[in-house]
N, C-alpha and C positions, 0 to 999 in steps of 0.2 A: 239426484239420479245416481244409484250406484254403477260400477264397472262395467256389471253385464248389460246396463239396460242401454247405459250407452253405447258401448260396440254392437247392441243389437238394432238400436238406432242410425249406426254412421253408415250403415251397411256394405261397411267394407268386410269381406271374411276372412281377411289374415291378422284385424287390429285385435289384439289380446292373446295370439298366440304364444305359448310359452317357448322358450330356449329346449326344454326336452321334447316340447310339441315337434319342434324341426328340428330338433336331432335326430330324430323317429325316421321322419320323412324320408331326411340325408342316409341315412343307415340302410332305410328299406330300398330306396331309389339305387341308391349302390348295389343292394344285391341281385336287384333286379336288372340294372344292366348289365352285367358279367352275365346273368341269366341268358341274355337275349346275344349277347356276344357267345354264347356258346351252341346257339343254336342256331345264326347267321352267321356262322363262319364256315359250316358247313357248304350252306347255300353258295357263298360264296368261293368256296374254294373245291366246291366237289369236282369240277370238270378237269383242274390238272389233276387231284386226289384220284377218281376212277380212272383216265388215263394212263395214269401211272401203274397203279394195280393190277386195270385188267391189260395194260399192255397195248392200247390202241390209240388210237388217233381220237383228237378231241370232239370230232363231229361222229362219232360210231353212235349210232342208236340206241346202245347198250347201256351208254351213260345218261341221258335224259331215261331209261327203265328204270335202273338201279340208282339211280340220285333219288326219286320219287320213293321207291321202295325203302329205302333209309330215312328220307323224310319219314311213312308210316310207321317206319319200325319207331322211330323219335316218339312221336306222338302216343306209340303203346307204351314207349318206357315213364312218359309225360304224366300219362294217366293211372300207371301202377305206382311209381312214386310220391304224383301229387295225394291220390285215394289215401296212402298208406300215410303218408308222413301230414298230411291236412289232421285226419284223425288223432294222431299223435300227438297234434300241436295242440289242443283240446285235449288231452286227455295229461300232456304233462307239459304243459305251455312253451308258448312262441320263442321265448329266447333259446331252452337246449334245442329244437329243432332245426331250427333256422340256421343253427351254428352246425348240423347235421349234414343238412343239406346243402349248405353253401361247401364243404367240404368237400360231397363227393362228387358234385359237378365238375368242383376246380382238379381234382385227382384224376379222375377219367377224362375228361380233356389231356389234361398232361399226356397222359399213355395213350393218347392218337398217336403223338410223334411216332412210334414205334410201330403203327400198324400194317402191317406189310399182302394179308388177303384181304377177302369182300368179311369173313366171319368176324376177322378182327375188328372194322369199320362198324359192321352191324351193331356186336357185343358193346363195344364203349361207347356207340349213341344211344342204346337202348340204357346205360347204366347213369349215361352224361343226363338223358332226359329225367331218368327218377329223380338225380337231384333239383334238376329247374324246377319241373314241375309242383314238386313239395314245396319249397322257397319261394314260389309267387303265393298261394294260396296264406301261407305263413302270414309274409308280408304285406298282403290286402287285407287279411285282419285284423292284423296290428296298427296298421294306419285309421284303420276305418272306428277301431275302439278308442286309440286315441285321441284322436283330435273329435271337436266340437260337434254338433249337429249342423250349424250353418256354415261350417269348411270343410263338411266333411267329402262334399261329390269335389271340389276344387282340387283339396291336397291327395286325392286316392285319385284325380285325372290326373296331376304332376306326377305320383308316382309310377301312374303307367306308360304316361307320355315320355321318363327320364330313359325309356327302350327305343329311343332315337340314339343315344350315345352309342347305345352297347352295336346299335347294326353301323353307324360310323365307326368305331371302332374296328368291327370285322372288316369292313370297307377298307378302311385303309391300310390294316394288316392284310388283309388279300393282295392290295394294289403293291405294298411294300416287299414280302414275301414271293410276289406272282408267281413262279411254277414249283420254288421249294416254300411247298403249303406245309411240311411238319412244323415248319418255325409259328407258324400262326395258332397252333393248339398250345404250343408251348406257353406262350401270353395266358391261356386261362387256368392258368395256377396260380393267379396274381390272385385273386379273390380269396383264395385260402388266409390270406393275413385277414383278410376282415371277419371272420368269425374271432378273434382277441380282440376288437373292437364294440362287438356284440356282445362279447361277453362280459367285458367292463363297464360299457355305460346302458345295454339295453335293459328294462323294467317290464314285469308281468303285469298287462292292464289288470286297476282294481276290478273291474267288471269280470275278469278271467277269474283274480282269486278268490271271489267274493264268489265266483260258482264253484269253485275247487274246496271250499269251506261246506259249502253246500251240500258236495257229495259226499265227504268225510263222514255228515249226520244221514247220508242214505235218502237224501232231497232232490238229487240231480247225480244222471247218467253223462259223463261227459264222453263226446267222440263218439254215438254209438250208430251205426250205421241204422241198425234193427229202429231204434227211434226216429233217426230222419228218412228214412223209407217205410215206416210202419205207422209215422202219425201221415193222419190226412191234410193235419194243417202247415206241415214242411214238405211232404212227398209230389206235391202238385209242383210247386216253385223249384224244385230239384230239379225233377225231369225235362221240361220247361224250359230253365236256366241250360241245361246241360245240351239240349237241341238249338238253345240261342247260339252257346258256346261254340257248337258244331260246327255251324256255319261261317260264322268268323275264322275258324280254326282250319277248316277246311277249304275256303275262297284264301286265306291265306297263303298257304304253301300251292294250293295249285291256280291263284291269279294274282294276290300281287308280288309274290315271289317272278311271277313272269316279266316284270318289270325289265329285269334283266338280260333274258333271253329275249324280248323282243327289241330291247336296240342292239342286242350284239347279229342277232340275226338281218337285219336293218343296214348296219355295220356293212358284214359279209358280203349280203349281194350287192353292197357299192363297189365292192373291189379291195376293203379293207383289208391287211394284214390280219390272219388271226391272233397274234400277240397284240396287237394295236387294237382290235377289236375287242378282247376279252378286257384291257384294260379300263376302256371307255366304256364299256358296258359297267364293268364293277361301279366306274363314278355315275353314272347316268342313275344306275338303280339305290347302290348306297350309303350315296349322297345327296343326289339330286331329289327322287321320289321321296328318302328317307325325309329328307326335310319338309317335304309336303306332310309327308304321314304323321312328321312330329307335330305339325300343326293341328294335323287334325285330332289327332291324341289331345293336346293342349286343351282343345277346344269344346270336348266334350264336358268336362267338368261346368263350367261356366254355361253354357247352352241347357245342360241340364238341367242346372241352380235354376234356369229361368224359365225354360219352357217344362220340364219334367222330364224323369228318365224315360217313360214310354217313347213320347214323341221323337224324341232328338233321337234314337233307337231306331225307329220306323222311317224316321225322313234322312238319317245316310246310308240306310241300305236300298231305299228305294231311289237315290243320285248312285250311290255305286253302281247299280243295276245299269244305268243309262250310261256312267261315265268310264266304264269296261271298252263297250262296242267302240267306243270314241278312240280311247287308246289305238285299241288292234288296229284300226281302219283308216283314221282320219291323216296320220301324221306319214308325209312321203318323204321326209329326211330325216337325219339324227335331229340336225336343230329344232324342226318339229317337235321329233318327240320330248326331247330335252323341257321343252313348254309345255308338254301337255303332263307330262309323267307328274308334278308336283302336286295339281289335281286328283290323279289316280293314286297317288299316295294317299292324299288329303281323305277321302272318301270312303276307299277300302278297307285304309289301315286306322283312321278314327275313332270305328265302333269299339276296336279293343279296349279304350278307356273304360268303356262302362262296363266290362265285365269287372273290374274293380274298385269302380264307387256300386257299381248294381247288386252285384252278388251277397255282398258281407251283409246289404241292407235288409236281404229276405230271410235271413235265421238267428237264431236265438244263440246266445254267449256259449252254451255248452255245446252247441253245433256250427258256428259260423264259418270256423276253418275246414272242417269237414264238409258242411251243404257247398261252401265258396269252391272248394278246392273238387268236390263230385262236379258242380257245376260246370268248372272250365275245363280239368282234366279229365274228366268223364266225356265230356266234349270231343277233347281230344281223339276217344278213342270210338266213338261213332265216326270223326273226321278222317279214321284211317282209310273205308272204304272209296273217302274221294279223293287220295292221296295216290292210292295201285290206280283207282277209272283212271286220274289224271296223265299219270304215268302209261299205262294203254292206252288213252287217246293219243295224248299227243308222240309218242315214239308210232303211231298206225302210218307206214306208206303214203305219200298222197295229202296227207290230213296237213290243210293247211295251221300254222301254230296259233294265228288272229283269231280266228274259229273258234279252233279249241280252247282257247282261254275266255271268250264269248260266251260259249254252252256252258262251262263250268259256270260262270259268273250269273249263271240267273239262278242260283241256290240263292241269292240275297232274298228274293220272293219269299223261301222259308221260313227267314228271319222276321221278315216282315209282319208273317201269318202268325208266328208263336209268341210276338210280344203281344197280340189282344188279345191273350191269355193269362197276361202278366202284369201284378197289381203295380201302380203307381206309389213308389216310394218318396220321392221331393218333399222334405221338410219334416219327415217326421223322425222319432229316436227308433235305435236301434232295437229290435224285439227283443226282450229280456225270457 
C-alpha cells in the first residue's frame, strides 16, 4: 500500500500534510486575523470613538446612526477592494497581492490614530476595508489550492475560524485602551511585518502557474470579470454565492455584532456604571460569544467533511433563525446572558466558515480568487442596504433593541432559500 492509499484509508485528514502545507495555513490564518482585528476594533471602540468626535455623550442616538453607517461604508470599501485585488491575485498571483493588501490595511489603520472629523473615520475605514477585503479572498485561495482534497473544507474552516483571535484581540485592546481608543488602531500596523514573511517563504500554487503558462500560449483569460459573469457555467454560482454571502455579511454587523449592545444595554437598566457597563459588555461579546462563534467557525469544516456543504449551510441558518429571538427575550440578567450568548455566537457566526471552504470550491483556477472574492465581497456590498435599515431601525424612538435585532435576524430564511440553488461540493477536486 503506498502513502496515499494509506492516509486515504486512516481517515484522518491532517496525516501526510507537508511542513509548507501548514506554513500556508499559519501565514494565511495570520493574515486573516489582523484582517478581522481591523474590522472589530472599530465595533468595538466606536462608541468612545463617535463620542469623542461628535462631542456627545455615549448614549446620543447619533452614535448607534453613524456607527452602522461606517460599518456600511466598510463593507463598500470591502467590496471594491476585495473585487479589484481577488482579480489581481489571478491575474498576477497570490503572493505580490496578499503582500499589497496586507499592507494597506496595516497603514490606514495606523492613520485612525489621527482622525479627528466623522470624514476622516469614514475615509480610512473605507480605504482599511479595501485592504481586508482583497486579503481574505487571496487567502481562501491559497489555502484551498494548496492543501489536499480530503483537508481541504478542514484546513480553509481553521483558516476562517483563526478570526476568533483577531476579535479577542480587539477585545482586549478595547478593554485595555477603554476611552483612549487612538492607541487601539495603532496595534494594526503590527501586520505590516508579515508581508517580509510572505514574501520569503510564500509559493505560487502549481495549479496558478500551470494557468499563467497557459495564457502566455493565449489558452486561458486569467481574472476576467467578462468570463466569470459572461459564462453560464460560473455566472449562476457567482450570483448565488454573492446573495449567500449577503446574508452572513449583513446578519453580521446588524445581529451578532448586537451581542454587545444587548448586555451593555442589560447592564444599564440594572443600575450599572456606564464605564463599568461598557466594559463588561466588551468581555461578554468579545470574548464570551467570540468563543462560541470560534466554535462554531471550527466546526463547520468537519460537519461539512460529513454531512456536505449544502446541508450543514441550511441547518445553522435555520438554528440561527430560532437562536436570535432566544437571545433578545429569554435572558433577564447579565449572568443569563453570559450563557446564552456562546450559543448565539456559535450559530450566527459559524456559517462564515463556509464561505471559505465553499467558495474557492465553485470556480476554476483562472477565476477562483476572483469568483471567491465577487462572492463574499460582492456580498458585502448588497449587505450595505441592511447595515443604514439597521442603523434606522434601531436608533427609531420607541423601537425596542430585542426587536430590532429579531426582525433583522430572519434574513437567515434567505440563506436558506439560495443554497437549494447551489450545487454540492463534498469530496470532489477543484474545477480546473
Amino acid at each position: 500500500m503506498n502513502e496515499q492509499d494509506r492516509v486515504q484509508r486512516s481517515g484522518k485528514w491532517y496525516e501526510g500534510i507537508t511542513s509548507y502545507e501548514w506554513m500556508v495555513l499559519a501565514i494565511a490564518s495570520a493574515g486573516w486575523i489582523f484582517d478581522v482585528y481591523e474590522g472589530q476594533i472599530f465595533n468595538i471602540t466606536r462608541n468612545q470613538m463617535l463620542a469623542d468626535i461628535l462631542g456627545v455623550s455615549g448614549e446620543n442616538l447619533d452614535i448607534k446612526k453613524y456607527g452602522d453607517m461606517f460599518l456600511g461604508i466598510f463593507l463598500l470599501g470591502g467590496t471594491f477592494g476585495g473585487l479589484l485585488f481577488g482579480s489581481l491575485a489571478d491575474k498576477y498571483g497570490r503572493r505580490p497581492i496578499m503582500m499589497v493588501t496586507i499592507l494597506m490595511y496595516s497603514l490606514f489603520s495606523g492613520l485612525t490614530y489621527f482622525a479627528t472629523d466623522l470624514w476622516h473615520v469614514g475615509a480610512l475605514r473605507f480605504l482599511v476595508a479595501m485592504g481586508v477585503g482583497g486579503e481574505w479572498a487571496v487567502a481562501a485561495s491559497l489555502v484551498a489550492e494548496v492543501f489536499p482534497t480530503r483537508a481541504r473544507a478542514h484546513a480553509s474552516g481553521i483558516f476562517h475560524a483563526s478570526s476568533i483571535f483577531g476579535t479577542w484581540m480587539a477585545a482586549i485592546a478595547g478593554i485595555a485602551v477603554a476611552e483612549h481608543w487612538r492607541y487601539a488602531y495603532l496595534i494594526g500596523v503590527i501586520p505590516a511585518f508579515l508581508i517580509l514573511i510572505v514574501r520569503w517563504k510564500v509559493k505560487e500554487p502549481e495549479k496558478w502557474r500551470a494557468k499563467r503558462e497557459a495564457q502566455k500560449k493565449g489558452e486561458a483569460e486569467l481574472g476576467s470579470f467578462k468570463d466569470l459573469l459572461g459564462n453560464r457555467q460560473w455566472n449562476g454560482r457567482a450570483f448565488l454565492g454573492m446573495g449567500l454571502a449577503a446574508v452572513g455579511l449583513g446578519t453580521f454587523w446588524a445581529v451578532t455584532v448586537a451581542g454587545q449592545d444587548l448586555a451593555r444595554s442589560m447592564l444599564l437598566a440594572s443600575g450599572v456604571a456606564p464605564d463599568v457597563a461598557a466594559g463588561k459588555a466588551k468581555f461578554a461579546y468579545g470574548i464570551l460569544q467570540t468563543a462560541g462563534g470560534g466554535l462554531g467557525l471550527l466546526a463547520f469544516g468537519p460537519l461539512s467533511a460529513h454531512f456536505g456543504r449544502r446541508r450543514t449551510f441550511i441547518w445553522m441558518h435555520v438554528i440561527a433563525l430560532v437562536v436570535v429571538p432566544i437571545t433578545c427575550f429569554v435572558p433577564q440578567s447579565y449572568g443569563q446572558l453570559l450563557f446564552v450568548l456562546p450559543f448565539f455566537g456559535f450559530f450566527t457566526l459559524g456559517m462564515h466558515a463556509g464561505y471559505a471552504v465553499y467558495f474557492p470550491e465553485l470556480f476554476p483556477t483562472h477565476l477562483r480568487a476572483t469568483g471567491t472574492s465577487f462572492c463574499f465581497n460582492g456580498g458585502r456590498i448588497v449587505a450595505v442596504p441592511v447595515l443604514f435599515f439597521s442603523g434606522w431601525l434601531k436608533s427609531q424612538e420607541g423601537m425596542d433593541f430585542g426587536l430590532a435585532v429579531t426582525l433583522l435576524g430572519t434574513l437567515y430564511i434567505v440563506g436558506v432559500i439560495l443554497m437549494a440553488f447551489l450545487p454540492e461540493t463534498k469530496g470532489q477536486e477543484l474545477p480546473e
